[in-house]
Each structure stands twice: as structure tokens, then as C-alpha cells.
BADRENDO-682217 format. One line per field, with one value per atom (N, C-alpha, C): x, y, z; atom name; residue in one letter; residue number from 1. Coordinates in Angstrom, 1 decimal, m for minus. Example, Ala and Ser with C-alpha at 12.3 -4.5 7.8 and 13.67 -1.06 7.14 Angstrom:
c1: [13.2,12.3,13.2,12.8,13.7,12.9]
c2: [m5.7,m4.5,m3.3,m2.2,m1.1,0.0]
c3: [7.8,7.8,7.8,7.1,7.1,7.9]
at: [N,CA,C,N,CA,C]
aa: [A,A,A,S,S,S]
i: [1,1,1,2,2,2]
This chain:
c1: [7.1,5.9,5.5,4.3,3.9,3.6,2.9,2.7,1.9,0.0,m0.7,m0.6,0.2,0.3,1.2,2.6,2.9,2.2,1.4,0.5,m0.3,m1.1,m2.3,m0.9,0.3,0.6,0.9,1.7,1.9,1.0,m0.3,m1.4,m2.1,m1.8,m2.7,m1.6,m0.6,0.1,m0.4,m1.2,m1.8,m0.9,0.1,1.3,1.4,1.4,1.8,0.6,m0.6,m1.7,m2.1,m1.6,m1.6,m0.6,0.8,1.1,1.1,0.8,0.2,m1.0,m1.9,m2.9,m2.8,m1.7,m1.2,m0.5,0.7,1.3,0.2,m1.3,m1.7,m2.7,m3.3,m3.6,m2.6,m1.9,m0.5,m0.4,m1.0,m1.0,m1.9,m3.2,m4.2,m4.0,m3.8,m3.5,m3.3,m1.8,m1.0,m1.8,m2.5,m2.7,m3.7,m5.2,m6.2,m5.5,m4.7,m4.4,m3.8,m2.7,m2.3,m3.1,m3.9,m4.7,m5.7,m6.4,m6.8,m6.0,m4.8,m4.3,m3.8,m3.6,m3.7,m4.8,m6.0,m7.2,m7.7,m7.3,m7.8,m6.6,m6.2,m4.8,m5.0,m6.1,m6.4,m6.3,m6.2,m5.8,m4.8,m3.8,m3.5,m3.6,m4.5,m5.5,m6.2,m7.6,m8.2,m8.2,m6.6,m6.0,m5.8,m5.6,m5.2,m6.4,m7.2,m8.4,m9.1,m9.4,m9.6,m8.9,m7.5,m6.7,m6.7,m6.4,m7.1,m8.3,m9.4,m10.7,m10.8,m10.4,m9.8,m9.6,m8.1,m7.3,m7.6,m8.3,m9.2,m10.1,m11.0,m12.1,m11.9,m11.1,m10.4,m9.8,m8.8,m7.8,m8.7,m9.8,m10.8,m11.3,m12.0,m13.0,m12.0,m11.0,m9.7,m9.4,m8.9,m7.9,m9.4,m10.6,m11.8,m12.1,m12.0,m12.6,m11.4,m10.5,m9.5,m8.5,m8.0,m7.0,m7.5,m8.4,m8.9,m10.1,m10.9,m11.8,m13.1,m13.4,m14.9,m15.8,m16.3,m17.9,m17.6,m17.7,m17.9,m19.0,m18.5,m19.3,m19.0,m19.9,m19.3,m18.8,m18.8,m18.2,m16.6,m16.5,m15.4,m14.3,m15.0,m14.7,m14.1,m15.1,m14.8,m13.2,m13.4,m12.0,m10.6,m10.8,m9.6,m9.4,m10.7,m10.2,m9.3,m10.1,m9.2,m7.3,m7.8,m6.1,m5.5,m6.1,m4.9,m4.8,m5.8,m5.8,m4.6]
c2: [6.4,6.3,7.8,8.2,9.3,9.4,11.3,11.4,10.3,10.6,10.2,8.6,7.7,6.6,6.2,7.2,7.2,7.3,8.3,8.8,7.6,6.8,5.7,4.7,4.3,3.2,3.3,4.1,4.8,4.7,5.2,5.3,4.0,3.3,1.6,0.5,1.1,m0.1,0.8,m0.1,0.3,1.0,0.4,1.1,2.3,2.6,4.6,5.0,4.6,5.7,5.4,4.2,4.2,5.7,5.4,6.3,7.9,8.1,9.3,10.0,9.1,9.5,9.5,8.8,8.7,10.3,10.7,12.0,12.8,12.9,13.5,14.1,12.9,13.2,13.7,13.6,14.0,15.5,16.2,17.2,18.1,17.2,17.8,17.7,17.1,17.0,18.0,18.2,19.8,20.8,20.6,22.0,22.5,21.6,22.2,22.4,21.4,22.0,22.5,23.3,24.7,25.7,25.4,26.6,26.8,26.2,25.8,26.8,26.5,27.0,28.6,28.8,29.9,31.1,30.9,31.3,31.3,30.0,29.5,29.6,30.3,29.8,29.3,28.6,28.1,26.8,25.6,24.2,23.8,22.8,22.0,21.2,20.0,19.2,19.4,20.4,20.4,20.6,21.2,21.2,20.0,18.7,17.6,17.2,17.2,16.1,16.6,17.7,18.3,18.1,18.1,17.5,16.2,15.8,14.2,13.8,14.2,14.3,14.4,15.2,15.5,14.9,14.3,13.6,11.9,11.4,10.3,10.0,11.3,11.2,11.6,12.2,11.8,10.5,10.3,9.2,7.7,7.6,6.6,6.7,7.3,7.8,7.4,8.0,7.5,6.1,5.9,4.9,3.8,3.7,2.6,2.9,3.7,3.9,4.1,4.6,4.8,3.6,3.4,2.4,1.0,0.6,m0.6,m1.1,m0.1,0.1,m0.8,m0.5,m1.1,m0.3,m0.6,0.3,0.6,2.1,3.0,1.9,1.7,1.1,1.9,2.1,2.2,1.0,m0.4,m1.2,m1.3,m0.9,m1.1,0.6,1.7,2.8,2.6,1.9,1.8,1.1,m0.5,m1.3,m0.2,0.9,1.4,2.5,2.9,4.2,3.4,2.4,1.0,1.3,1.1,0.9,2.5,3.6,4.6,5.3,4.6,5.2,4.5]
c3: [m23.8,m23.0,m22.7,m22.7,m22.7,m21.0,m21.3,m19.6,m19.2,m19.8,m19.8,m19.0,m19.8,m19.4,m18.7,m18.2,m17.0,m15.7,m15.8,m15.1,m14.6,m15.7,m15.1,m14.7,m15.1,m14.6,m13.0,m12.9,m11.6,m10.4,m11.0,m9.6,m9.9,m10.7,m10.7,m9.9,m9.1,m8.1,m6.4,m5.7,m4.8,m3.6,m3.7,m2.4,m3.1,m3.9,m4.4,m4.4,m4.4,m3.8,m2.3,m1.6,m0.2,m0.1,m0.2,0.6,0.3,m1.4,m1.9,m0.6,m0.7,0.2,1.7,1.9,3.7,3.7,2.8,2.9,3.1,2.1,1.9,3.2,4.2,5.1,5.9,6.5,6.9,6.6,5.5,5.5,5.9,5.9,6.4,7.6,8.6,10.5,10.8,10.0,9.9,10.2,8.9,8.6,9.2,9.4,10.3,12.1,12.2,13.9,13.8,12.9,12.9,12.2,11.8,11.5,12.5,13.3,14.5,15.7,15.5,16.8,16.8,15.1,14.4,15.0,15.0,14.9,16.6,16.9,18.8,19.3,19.5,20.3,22.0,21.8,23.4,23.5,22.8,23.0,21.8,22.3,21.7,21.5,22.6,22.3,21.1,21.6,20.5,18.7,18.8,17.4,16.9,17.7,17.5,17.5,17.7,17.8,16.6,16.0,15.1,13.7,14.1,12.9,12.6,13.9,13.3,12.9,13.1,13.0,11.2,10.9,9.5,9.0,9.0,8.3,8.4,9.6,9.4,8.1,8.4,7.3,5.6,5.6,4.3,4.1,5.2,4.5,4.6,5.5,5.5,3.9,3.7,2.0,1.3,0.7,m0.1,m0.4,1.0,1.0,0.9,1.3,0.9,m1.0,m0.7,m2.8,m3.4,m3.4,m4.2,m4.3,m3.1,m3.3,m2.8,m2.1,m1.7,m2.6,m3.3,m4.0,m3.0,m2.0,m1.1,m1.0,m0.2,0.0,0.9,1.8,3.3,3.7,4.9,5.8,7.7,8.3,9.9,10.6,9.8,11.0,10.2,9.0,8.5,9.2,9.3,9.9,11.2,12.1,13.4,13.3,12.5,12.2,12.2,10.8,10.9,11.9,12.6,13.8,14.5,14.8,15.9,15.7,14.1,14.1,13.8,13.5,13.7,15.0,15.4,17.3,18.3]
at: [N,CA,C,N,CA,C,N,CA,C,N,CA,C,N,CA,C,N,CA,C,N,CA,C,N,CA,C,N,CA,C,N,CA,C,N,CA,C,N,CA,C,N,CA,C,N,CA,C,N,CA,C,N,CA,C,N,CA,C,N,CA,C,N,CA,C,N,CA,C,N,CA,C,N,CA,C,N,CA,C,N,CA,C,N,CA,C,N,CA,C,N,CA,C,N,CA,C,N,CA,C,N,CA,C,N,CA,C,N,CA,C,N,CA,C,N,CA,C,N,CA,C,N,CA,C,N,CA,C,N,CA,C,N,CA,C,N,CA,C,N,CA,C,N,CA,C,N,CA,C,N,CA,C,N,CA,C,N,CA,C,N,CA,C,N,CA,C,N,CA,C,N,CA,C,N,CA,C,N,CA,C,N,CA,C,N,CA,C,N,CA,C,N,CA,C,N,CA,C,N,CA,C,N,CA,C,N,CA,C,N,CA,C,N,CA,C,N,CA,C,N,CA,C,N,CA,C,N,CA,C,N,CA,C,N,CA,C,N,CA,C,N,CA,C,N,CA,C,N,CA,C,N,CA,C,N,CA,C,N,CA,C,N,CA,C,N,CA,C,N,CA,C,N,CA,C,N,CA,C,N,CA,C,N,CA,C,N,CA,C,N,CA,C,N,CA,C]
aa: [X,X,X,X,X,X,X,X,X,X,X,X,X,X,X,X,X,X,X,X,X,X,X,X,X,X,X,X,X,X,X,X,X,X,X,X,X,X,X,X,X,X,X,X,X,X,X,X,X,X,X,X,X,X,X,X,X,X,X,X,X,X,X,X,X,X,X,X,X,X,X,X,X,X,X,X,X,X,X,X,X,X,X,X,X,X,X,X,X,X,X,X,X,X,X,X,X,X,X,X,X,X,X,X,X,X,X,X,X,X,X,X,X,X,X,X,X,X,X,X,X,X,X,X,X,X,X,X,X,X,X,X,X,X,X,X,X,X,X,X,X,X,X,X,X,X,X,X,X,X,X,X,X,X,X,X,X,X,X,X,X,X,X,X,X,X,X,X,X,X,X,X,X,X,X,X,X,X,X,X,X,X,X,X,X,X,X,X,X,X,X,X,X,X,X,X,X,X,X,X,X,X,X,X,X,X,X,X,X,X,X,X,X,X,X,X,X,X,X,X,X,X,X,X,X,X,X,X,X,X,X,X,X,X,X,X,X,X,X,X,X,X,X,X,X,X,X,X,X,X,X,X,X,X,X]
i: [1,1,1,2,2,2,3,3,3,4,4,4,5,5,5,6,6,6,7,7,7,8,8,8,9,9,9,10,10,10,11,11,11,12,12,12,13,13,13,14,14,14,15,15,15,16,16,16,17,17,17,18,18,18,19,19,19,20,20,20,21,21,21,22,22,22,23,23,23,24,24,24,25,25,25,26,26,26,27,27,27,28,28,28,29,29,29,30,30,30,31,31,31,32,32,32,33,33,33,34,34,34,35,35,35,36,36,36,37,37,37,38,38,38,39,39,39,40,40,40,41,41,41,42,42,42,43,43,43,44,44,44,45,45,45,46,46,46,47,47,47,48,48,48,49,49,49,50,50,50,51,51,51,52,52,52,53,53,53,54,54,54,55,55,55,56,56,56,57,57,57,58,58,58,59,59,59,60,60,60,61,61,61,62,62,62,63,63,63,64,64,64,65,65,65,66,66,66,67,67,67,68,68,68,69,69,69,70,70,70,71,71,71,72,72,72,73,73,73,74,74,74,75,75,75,76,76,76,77,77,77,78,78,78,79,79,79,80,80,80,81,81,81,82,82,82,83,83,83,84,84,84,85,85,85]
């Protein structure tokens, strides 16, 4: 078996690009509210709300086209804020 089609088998079972893309926001949270607090060193809140802010709107976009393959919708948005909130 070559890379190539290691590669497509791998990211065609949906739990390895769920949590591909779960680490992946996970990295973004990080890294804007520490780079956030980097730059502002005046809230911790706001690093959080910013990193999350982030890491929502990526892992929303992704995880709807990538691994769920749907359409962006805002009532489908609101659904998942619901649930990472």
C-alpha cells in the first residue's frame, strides 16, 4: 500500500478527522489566548473568549464540510455553540 492511499484511507473514517480537527482547534484556543495574553497582558477572560471564539469557528466550518459533509447554516451553528458551551 502506498502513501497516497494510506493517506485517503485514513482520513475517509470520520472519527480520525473528527478528532484530527478537535486536536486541531485545541490548538488554536491555545494559541490565540496565549498569544492574546502575549501582546495584552490585561485579561484572561478575554484570551479565552477570543480563543474560543477561534477555535469554534474553525472547528464549526471543518467539522460541517469536512467530516459531516453539510451545508453552514446559523441554526445548525447556534445547535453546536449550544453544545461546546
Amino acid at each position: 500500500m502506498n502513501i497516497s492511499a494510506l493517506h485517503s484511507s485514513v482520513f475517509k473514517t470520520k472519527i480520525i478527522r473528527y478528532g484530527f480537527i478537535g486536536g486541531f482547534s485545541t490548538l488554536i484556543h491555545i494559541s490565540v489566548a496565549f498569544g492574546y495574553l502575549h501582546y495584552n497582558a490585561d485579561s484572561v477572560v478575554w484570551s479565552n473568549i477570543l480563543g474560543f471564539s477561534s477555535a469554534f469557528l474553525f472547528s464549526y466550518i471543518m467539522q460541517s464540510r469536512f467530516v459531516f459533509e453539510h451545508y453552514l447554516s446559523i441554526e445548525k451553528a447556534m445547535r453546536y455553540f449550544s453544545v461546546q458551551v
